[in-house]
N, C-alpha and C positions, 0 to 999 in steps of 0.2 A: 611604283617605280617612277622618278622625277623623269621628265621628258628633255633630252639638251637641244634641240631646236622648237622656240617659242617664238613666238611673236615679241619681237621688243615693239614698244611703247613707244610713241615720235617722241617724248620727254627724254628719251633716253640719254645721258650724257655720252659724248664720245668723245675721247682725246684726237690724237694724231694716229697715235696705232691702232685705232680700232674707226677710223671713218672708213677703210676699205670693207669692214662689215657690215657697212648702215644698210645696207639692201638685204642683210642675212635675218633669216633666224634666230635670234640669241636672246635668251633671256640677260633682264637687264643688268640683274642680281652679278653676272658674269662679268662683268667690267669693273667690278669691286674687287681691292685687295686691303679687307679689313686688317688682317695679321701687319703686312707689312706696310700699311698705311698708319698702322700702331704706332710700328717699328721709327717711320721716317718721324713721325711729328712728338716722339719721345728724345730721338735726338737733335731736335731741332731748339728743346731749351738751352739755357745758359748754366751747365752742371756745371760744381764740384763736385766729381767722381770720388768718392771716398770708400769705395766695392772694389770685388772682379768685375771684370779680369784685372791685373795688374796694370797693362799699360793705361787706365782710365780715361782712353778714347781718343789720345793725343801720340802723334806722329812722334814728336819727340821724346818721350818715354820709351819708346819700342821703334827705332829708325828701320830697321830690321825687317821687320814685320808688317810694319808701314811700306816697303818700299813693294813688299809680295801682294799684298792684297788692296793698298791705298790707302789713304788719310781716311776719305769718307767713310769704307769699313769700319774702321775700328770707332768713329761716332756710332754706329749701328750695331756696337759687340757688346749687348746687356745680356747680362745672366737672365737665365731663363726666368726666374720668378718674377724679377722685376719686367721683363717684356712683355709681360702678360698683364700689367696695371692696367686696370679700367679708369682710364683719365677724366671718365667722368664722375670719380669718386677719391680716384688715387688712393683707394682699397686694396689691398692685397686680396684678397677674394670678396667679393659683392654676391652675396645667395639668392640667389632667381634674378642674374643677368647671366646674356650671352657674352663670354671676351671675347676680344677680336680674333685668339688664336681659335676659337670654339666656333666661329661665325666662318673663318675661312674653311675649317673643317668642313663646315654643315657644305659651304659650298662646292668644295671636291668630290662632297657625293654627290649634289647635284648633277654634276658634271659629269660624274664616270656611272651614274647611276647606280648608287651602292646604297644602303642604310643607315652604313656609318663609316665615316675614315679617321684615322689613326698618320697624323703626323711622323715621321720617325727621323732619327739622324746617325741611325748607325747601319742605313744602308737596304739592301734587299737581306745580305747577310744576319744581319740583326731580326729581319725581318722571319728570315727563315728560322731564328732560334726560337722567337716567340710560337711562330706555329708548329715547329715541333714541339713545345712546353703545353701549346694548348691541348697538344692531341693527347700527351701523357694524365693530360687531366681527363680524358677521355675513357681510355683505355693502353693495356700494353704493349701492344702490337698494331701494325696498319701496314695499307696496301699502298707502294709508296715505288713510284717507278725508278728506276735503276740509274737513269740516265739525270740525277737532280744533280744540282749545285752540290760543292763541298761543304758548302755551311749546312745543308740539311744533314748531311750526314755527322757535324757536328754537334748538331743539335740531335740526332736518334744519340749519340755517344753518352751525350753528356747526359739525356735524359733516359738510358738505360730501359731505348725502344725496341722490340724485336719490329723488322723492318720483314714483309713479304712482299720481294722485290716483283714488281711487272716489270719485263725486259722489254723497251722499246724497239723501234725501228733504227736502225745504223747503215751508213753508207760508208759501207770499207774504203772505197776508193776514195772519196772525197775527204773519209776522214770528222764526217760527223754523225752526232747521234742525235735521234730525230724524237718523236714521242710517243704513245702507246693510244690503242682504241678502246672503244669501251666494251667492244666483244673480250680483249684482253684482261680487264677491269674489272670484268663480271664472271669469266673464267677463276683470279684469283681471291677474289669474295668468296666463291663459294669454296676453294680450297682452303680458305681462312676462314671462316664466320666468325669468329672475333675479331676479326679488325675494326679497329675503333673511327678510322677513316680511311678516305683516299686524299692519296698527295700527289699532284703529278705538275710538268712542265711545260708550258706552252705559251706563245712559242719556244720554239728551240735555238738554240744559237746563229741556227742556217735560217732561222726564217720560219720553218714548217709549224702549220697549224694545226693543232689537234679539236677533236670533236667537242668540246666542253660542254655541250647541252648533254650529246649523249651519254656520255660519262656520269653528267652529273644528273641524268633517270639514271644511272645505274648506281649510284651509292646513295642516292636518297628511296630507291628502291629496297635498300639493305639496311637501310636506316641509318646513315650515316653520312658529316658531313665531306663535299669535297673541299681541298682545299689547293689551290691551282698559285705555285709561283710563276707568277707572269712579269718578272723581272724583266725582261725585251719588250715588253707590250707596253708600257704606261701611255702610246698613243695609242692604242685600239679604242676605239667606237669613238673616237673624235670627229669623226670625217666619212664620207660615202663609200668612201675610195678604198677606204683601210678597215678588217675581219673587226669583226664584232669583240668589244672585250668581254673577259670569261665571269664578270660579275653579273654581269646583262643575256649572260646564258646561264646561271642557275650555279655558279659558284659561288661557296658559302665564304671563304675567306681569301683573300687575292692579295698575295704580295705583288706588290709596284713599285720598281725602280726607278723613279720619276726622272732622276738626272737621265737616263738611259737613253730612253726617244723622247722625253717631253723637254730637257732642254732646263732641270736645274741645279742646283749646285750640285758636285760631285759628293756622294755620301745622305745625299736626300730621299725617303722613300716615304712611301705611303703603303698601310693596310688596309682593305679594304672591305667590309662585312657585306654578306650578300641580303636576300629578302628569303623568307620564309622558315619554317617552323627548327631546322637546321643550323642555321643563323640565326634565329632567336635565341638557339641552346645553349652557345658558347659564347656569344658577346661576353656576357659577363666576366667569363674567365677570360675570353680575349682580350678587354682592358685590365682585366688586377696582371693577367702575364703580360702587355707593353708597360705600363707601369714598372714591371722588376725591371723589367730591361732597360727603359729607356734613361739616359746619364739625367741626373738632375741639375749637373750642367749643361744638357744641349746648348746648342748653337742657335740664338734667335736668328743668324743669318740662314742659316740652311733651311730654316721655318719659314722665314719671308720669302727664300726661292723659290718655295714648292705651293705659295699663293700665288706667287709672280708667275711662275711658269704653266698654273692650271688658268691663269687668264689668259695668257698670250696665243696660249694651244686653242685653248674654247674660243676666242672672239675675231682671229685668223685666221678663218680656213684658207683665205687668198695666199697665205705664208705656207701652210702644208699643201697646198695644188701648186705651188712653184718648187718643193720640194719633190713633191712626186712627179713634177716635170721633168727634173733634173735627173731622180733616180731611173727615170724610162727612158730618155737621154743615154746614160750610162750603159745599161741594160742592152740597148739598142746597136750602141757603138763594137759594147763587145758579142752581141750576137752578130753583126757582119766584118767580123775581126776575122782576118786569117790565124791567128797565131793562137788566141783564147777564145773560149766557150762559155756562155750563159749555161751555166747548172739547175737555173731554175726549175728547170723540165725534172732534173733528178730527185728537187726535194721534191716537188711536186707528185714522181711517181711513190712515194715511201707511203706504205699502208698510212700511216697516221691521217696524212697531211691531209685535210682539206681545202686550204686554203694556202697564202705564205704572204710573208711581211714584206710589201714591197720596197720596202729602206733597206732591206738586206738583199746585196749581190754579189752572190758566190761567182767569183771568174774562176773557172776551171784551169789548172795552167800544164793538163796534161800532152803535150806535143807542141808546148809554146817554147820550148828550148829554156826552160829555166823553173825551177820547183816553185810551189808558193813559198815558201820560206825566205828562199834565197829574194826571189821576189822581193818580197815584205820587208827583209834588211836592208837590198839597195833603195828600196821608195824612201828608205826612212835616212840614210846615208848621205845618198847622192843627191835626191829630189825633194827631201823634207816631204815627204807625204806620206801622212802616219797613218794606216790601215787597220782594219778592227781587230784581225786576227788571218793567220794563217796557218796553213795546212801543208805536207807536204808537194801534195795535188792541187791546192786551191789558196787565193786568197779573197777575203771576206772584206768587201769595202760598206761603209754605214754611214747612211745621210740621215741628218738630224730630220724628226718631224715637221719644224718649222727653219730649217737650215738654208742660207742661199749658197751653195757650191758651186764653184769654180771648175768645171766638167773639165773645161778645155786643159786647164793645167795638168788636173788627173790623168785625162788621157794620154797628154802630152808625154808625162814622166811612163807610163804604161808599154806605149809606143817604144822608149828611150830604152828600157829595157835591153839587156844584151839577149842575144838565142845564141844557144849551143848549136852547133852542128852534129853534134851527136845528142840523143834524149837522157838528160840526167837520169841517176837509179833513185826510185821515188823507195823511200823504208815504207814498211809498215805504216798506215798511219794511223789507224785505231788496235790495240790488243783485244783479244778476246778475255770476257770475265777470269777472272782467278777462283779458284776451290774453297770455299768457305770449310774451316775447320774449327772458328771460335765465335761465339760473341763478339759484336762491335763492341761495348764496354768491357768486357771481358780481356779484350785483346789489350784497347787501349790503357787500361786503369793496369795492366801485372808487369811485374818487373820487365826491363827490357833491356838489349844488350847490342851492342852495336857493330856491325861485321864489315868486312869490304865487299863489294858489291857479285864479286868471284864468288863469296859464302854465302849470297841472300837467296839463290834457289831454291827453294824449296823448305825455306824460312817461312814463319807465322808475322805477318807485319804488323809493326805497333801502330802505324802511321794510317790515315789516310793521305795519299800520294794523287796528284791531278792535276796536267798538262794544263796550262795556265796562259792565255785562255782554250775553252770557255769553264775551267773549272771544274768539269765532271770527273770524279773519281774514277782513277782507272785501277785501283788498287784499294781496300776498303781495309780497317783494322779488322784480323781477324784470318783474313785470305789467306792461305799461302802466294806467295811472290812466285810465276813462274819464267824461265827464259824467256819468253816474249815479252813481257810487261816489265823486266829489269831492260831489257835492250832498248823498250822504245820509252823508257823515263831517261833513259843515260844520254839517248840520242835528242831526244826533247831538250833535255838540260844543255847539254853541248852547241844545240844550234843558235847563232847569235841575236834570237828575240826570241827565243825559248825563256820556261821556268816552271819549275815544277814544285806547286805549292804544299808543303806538308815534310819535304825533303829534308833530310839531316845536313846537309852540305851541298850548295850550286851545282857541283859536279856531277852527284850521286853516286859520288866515289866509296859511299857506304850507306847502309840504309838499317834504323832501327827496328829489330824484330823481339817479340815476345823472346824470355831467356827462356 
């Protein structure tokens, strides 16, 4: 396992953003950004663009698109094959050289301590189809917690997984769902012994951190690998200050939503292979399945992000200890707040959690005279301050890991806030599970027939259905739909920064169910 603080070398180059490290640790290799250093000195010739993309790298072909992204964008919009030339052959593949997209790679495992990563551009989503595609190459079932992203459940769908769900930790009141232990893990291994892996979430959307070492003795105990979407994490083990990531505790494959906390393009992610006999098993299948997935026009932009933004992270710690200033700052403001509550303490007590992401600060907003919802619409209204996500209990604020935030504004508009004189009626904010009656693909793939929302009780749903954010399915194809989980997707949909992703209609004035 590569080490991410080294001795740099006094040769060591350093620009402007990185002299605040010259006293740090960092290997030297970290201040390279081969990929998009590619990127920059490819368009830095004097083309005739006679390729895609269409607009061929000029403002004026595409004013449009030029005025969303910038002139210099689109000099930097080469089709993926071509951004990959090795300039010092101007080969389309050179056999037994590194490219520079292959050299940035090698570097983000460096960095995140992995064996191998896996560029991606269609997200942690993407990310999550390829690892369900891996595990089918596995086997046909796996132990796979309840509380995952919609896209995993897309991918059990479409890869026709029988799924034996580990039901995590959930806090009703607050309205999130947290993550599972490895007593729980080990429990449903042995009620399954063919599960072909474990899949689980950490962190969780509130922060909460799960055990990933112990976990992952308990399916490599079973013989199998784990594989941990750690989409909220891609800053874990960057820093002193912030939980270890779950590669560097013994998981075999790690989804990382890079733009997420590390700060690159949106739609940017990384996979990440662990070290040992587990991860030697599947790599191979792990790149032939990102291969099916990944567009063969990716975006060289979104590839230079996810170089740009593993340098900035790795060779700034001065940049994340200003941000964890700020989030303790925050933290602090509203733990001696009359009006709101630091919930930390809550995730904090959820069996799972051992730990918690300190860029995530759940303000509790129960006896502040105003729901998180409502909250979340006026910050976004009145105050322009756009919030991660809300609850009807809680809103969810997130500092980037290298972010400098404006505290004082945040508060300000927080403070601004109206209170009721009387305590709004907070809904439900989490339903409980629904009754499984079919197959996920079962459900999803048989004719289906569309009702008003008055006839969906007690209907078979075609749909995966999931309050949006943070994405978790509250309704899986298969389920029957019960009155609780039609009333809080109607209520979710209804309220003005709600969405409910999987829905026949904005309203969920009707919902598709098996005919």
């Amino acid at each position: 396992m590569s080490i991410l603080y080294a001795p740099v070398p006094s040769s060591a180059a350093q620009d402007d953003d990185t002299t605040a490290a010259a006293d740090r640790h960092i290997p030297r290799a970290q201040f390279e950004t081969p990929y998009a250093d590619a990127l920059r000195s490819l368009a830095s010739h004097d083309w005739q663009r006679m390729h895609v993309p269409a607009h061929h790298a000029k403002a004026l072909n595409a004013p449009g698109v030029a005025s969303l992204v910038g002139a210099d964008a689109l000099t930097l919009d080469f089709p993926m094959l071509f951004s990959g030339v090795d300039q010092k052959t101007w080969r389309l593949t050179t056999p037994g050289r590194v490219t520079p997209l292959m050299r940035a790679q090698d570097l983000a495992a460096d960095a995140w301590g992995a064996s191998r990563v896996w560029f991606t551009t269609n997200g942690a989503s993407g990310g999550n189809h390829v690892a369900t595609t891996v595990v089918r190459g596995l086997g046909t079932e796996f132990a796979v917690q309840r509380s995952v992203h919609s896209s995993v459940i897309d991918g059990i769908t479409h890869t026709s997984l029988t799924p034996n769900f580990v039901h995590g930790a959930v806090d009703s009141g607050l309205g999130a769902a947290h993550g599972v232990t490895a007593a729980q893990v080990a429990a449903t291994l042995a009620e399954h012994p063919q599960s072909a892996a474990v899949y689980i979430v950490t962190p969780s959307y509130f922060g909460a951190v799960a055990d990933v070492a112990a976990i992952a003795d308990v399916a490599h105990g079973h013989g199998v690998p784990l594989i941990v979407d750690e989409a909220w994490g891609s800053h874990f083990g960057m820093h002193a200050e912030l939980p270890t990531n779950a590669v560097r505790l013994g998981a075999d494959l790690v989804i990382s939503s890079t733009h997420k906390g590390a700060g690159s393009l949106t739609q940017s992610a990384m996979l990440q292979l662990g070290h040992g006999p587990q991860a030697r098993r599947i790599e191979s299948l792990v790149d032939r399945v990102v291969r099916s997935y990944q567009s063969t026009s990716c975006s060289a932009l979104l590839l230079a992000s996810l170089d740009e933004a593993r340098r900035h992270l790795v060779t700034r710690p001065d940049a994340v200890e200003a941000a964890l200033a700020a989030a303790r700052r925050i933290r602090g403001l509203v733990h001696d707040d009359r009006r709101y509550r630091d919930a930390t303490p809550d995730i904090l007590a959820s069996p799972d959690a051992i730990a918690n992401d300190p860029f995530k600060i759940a303000i509790d907003t129960r006896g502040a005279g105003i729901t998180g919802t409502d909250a979340h619409y006026q910050l976004l209204r009145d105050h322009r301050v756009y919030c991660e996500l809300s609850t009807p209990s809680a809103l969810l604020v997130l500092v980037g890991a290298t972010a400098r935030v404006d505290v004082e504004r945040l508060w300000g508009a927080l403070q601004a806030l109206p209170e009721a004189e009387v305590e709004p009626v907070r809904p439900v904010s989490l339903p409980a599970s629904c009754e499984r009656a079919m197959g996920l693909s079962d459900a999803f793939f048989s004719p289906v027939e569309t009702v008003p929302y008055t006839e969906a009780v007690g209907r078979i749903s075609a749909d995966s259905l999931a309050a949006y954010p943070p994405g978790v399915p509250n309704v899986l194809p298969g389920e029957v739909l019960s009155q609780e989980v039609v009333d809080f997707l109607r209520h979710t949909g209804a309220a003005p920064s709600g969405y409910v992703r999987g829905a026949n209609d904005a309203e969920l004035s009707t919902f598709r169910v098996v005919a």
